[in-house]
ZAPALO-161717 format. One line per 3 residues: number of its first residue (from 1); for each residue x, z, y of N, C-alpha, C. Coordinates in pm, 1 decimal. Each point is the difference from the previous one (the first is absolute). Example, Ala and Ser with C-alpha at 12.3 -4.5 7.8 and 13.67 -1.06 7.14 Angstrom:
! residues 2
1> 1319.0/780.0/-569.0/-89.0/0.0/119.0/90.0/0.0/120.0  -35.0/-72.0/105.0/82.0/6.0/119.0/-77.0/73.0/109.0
//
This chain:
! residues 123
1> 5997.0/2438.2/2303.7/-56.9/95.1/93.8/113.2/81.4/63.3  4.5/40.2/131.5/66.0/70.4/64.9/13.1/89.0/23.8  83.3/100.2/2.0/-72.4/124.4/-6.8/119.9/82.2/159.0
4> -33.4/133.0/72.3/45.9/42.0/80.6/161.4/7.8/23.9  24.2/50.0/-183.0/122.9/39.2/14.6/72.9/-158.9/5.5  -45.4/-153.3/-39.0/46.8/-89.7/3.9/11.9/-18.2/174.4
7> -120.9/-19.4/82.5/-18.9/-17.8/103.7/141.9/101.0/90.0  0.6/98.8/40.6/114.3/100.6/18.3/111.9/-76.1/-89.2  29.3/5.7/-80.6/132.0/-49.6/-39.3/42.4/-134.3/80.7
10> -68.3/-125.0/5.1/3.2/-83.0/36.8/31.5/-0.4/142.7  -86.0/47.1/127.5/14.5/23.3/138.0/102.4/89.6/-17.6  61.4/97.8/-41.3/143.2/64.2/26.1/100.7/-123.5/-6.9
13> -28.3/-68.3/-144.8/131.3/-123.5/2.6/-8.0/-64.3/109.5  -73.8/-66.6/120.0/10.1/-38.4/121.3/100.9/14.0/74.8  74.9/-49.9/53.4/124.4/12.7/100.5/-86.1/83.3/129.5
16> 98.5/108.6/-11.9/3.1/138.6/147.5/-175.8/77.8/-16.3  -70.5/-27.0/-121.4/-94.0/124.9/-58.1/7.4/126.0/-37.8  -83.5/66.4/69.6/-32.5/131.9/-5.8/-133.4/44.1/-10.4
19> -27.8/75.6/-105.4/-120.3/81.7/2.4/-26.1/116.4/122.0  -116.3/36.1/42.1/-25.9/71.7/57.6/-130.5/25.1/10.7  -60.6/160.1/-42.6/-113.5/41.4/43.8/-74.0/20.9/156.2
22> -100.2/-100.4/-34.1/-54.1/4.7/159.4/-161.9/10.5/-76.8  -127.1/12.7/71.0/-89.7/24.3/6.7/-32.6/40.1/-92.3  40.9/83.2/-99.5/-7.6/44.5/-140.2/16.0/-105.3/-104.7
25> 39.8/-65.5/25.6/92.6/-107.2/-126.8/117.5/-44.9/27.6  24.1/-94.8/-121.3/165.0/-18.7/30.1/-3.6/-142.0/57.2  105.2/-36.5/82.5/1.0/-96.2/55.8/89.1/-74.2/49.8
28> 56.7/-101.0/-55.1/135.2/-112.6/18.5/38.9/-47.3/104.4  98.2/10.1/47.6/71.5/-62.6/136.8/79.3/-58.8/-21.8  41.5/-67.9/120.0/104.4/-124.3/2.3/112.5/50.7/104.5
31> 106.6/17.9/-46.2/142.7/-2.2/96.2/-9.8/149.4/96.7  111.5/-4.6/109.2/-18.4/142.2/36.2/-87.6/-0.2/109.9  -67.0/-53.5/39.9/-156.6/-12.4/94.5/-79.8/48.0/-100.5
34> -39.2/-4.8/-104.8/-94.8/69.7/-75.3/-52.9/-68.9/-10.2  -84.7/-132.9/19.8/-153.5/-47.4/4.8/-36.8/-37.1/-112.9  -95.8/46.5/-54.4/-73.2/-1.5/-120.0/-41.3/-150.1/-51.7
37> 22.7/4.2/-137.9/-35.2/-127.2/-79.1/-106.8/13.7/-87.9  38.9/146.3/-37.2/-92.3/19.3/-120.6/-92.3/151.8/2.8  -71.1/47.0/-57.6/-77.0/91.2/-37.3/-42.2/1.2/-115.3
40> -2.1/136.3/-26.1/-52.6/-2.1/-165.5/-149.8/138.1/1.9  -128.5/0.1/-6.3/-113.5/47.2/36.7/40.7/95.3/-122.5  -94.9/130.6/30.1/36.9/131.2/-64.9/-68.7/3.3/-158.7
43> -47.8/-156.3/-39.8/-60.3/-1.7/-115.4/97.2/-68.7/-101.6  92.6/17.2/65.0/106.7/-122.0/-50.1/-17.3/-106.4/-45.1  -107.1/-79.6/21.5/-88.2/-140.4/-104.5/10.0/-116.2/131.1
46> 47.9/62.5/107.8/-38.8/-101.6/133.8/147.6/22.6/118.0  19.8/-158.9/13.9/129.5/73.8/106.2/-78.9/-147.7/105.1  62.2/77.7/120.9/-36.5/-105.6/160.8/108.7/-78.6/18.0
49> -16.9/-113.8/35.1/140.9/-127.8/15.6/1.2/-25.3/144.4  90.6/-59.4/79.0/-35.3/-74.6/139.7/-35.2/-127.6/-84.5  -134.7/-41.8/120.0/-16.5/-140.4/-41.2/-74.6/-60.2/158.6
52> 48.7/-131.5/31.9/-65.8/-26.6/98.9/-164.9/1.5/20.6  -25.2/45.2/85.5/-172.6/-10.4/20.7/-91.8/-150.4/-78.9  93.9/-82.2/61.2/-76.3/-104.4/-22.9/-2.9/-71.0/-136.6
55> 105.9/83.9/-72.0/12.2/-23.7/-172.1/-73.0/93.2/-40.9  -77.9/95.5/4.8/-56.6/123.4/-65.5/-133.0/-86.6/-36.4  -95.2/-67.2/63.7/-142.1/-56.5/-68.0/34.1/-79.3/-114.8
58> 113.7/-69.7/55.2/14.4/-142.0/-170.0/43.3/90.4/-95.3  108.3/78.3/19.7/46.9/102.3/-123.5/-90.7/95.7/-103.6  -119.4/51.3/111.4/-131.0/61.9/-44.7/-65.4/-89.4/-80.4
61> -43.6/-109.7/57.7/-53.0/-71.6/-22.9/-2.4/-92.7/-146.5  117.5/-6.3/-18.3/74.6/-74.7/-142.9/23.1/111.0/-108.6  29.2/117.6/41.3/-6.6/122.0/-94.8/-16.8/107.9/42.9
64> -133.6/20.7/-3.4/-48.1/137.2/45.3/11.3/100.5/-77.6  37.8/-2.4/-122.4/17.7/88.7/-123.3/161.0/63.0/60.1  67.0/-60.2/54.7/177.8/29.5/18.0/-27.8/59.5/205.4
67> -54.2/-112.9/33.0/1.3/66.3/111.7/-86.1/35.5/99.6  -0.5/108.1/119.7/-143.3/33.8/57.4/96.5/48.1/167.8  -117.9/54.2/42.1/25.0/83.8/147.8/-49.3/141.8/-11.1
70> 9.9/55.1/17.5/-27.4/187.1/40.2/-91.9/-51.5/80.4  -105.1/-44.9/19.6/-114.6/7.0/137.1/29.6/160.1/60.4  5.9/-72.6/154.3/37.9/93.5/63.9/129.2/64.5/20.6
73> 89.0/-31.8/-33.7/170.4/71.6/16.2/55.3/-168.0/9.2  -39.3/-91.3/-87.8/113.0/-104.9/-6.9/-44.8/-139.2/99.8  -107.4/40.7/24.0/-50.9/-138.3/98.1/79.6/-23.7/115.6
76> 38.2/122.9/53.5/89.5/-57.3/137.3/137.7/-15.9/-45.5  39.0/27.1/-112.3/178.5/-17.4/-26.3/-24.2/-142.1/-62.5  165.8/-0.4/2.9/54.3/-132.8/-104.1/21.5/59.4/-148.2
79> -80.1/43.7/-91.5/5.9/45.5/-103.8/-100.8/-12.4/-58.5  -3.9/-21.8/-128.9/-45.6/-7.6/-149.1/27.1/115.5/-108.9  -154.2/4.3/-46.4/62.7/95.5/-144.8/6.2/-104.7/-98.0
82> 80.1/37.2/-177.5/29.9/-27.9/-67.3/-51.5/98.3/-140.9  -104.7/-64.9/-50.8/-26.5/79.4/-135.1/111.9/-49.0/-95.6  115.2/152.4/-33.0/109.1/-35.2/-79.8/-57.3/-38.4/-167.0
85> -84.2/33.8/-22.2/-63.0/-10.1/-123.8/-25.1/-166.5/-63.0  -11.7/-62.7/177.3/-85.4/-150.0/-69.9/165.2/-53.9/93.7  59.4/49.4/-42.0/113.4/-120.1/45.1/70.1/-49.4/-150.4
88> 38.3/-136.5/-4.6/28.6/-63.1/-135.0/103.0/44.7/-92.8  109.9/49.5/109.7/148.9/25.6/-78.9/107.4/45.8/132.2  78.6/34.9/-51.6/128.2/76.0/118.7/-7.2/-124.0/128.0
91> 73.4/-94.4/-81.9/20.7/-116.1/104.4/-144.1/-40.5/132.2  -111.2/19.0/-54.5/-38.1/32.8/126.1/-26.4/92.9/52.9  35.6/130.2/-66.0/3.0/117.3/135.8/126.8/-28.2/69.0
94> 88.0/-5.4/-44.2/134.4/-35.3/66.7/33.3/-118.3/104.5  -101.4/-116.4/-22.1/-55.6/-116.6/127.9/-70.0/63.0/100.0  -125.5/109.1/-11.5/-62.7/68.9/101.5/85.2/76.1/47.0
97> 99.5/77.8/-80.2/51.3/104.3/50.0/139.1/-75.2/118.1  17.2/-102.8/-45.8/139.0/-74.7/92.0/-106.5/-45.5/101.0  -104.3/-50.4/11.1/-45.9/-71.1/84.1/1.3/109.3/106.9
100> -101.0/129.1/-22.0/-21.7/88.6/101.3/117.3/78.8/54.4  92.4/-37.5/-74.9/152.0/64.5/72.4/70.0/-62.2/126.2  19.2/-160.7/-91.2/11.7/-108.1/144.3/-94.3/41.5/88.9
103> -80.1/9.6/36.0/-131.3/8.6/133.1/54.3/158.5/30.1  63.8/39.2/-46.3/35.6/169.5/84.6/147.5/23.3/-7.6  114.1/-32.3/-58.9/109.9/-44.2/35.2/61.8/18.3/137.9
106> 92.5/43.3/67.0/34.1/-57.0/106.8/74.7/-104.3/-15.6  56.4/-71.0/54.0/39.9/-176.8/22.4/155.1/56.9/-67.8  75.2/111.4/43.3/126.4/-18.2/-36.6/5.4/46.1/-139.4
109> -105.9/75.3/-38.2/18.8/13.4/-167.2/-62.7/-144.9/-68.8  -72.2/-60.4/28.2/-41.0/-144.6/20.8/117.5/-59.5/-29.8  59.0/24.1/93.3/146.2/-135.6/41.3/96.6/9.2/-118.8
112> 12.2/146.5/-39.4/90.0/14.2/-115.6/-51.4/12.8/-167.5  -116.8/-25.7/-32.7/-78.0/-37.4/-106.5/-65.3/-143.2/12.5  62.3/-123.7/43.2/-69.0/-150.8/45.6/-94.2/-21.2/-146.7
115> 27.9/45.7/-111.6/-73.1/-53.6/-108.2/-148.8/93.9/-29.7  -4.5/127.0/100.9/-138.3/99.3/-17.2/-76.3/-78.7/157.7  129.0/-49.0/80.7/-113.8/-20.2/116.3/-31.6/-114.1/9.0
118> -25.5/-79.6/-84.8/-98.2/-89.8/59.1/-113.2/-38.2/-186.5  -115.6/-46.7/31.0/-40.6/-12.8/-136.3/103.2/-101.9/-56.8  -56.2/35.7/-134.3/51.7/-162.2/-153.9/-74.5/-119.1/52.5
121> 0.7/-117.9/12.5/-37.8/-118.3/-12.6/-115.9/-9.1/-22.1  -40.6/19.8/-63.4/-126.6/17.7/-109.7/-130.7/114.8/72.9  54.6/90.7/77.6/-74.0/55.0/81.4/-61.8/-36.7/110.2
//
């Protein structure tokens, strides 16, 4: 099980991460553009990922216990929540957490981490 302070530890180790409070929670960025990867909800049990639109139904869909939508806030973004509770072990918060970094990254922090920007094989 995962817990907040794992989640935060993990998105800081990210190449060019920074925390920052925005809408009353804390919330992970990528490089010096800022653009957010991560969120962590003020219950600390739930953080928001980027995920493409069109991956959010199969992901729901296959584990709805791990993952959902905010009806109403997350339908028009490219984002997913994450119940940290029903995730298996570090290694996959740390796959969600690299995945949603690549997708907010700019290309030149990209260019100089080649092994965070693109998925594993297996992905």
């Amino acid at each position: 099980m995962a817990t907040a302070d794992d989640m935060r530890r993990i998105a800081l180790s990210l190449p060019g991460a920074f925390e920052k409070l925005a809408w009353g929670m804390p919330t992970f960025r990528a490089g010096q553009g800022g653009r957010v990867f991560a969120s962590l909800d003020d219950d600390d049990q739930v953080m928001g990922v980027k995920c493409p639109k069109e991956e959010r139904a199969e992901l729901i869909a296959a584990e709805p216990d791990k993952f959902f939508l905010r009806e109403g806030h997350d339908d028009a973004w490219a984002w997913i929540r994450v119940r940290l509770g029903a995730l298996e072990d570090e290694e996959e918060l740390r796959a969600i957490l690299a995945d949603s970094w690549r997708q907010a990254a700019p290309r030149r922090l990209l260019a100089q981490h080649p092994d965070l920007g693109r998925p594993a094989a297996d992905e």
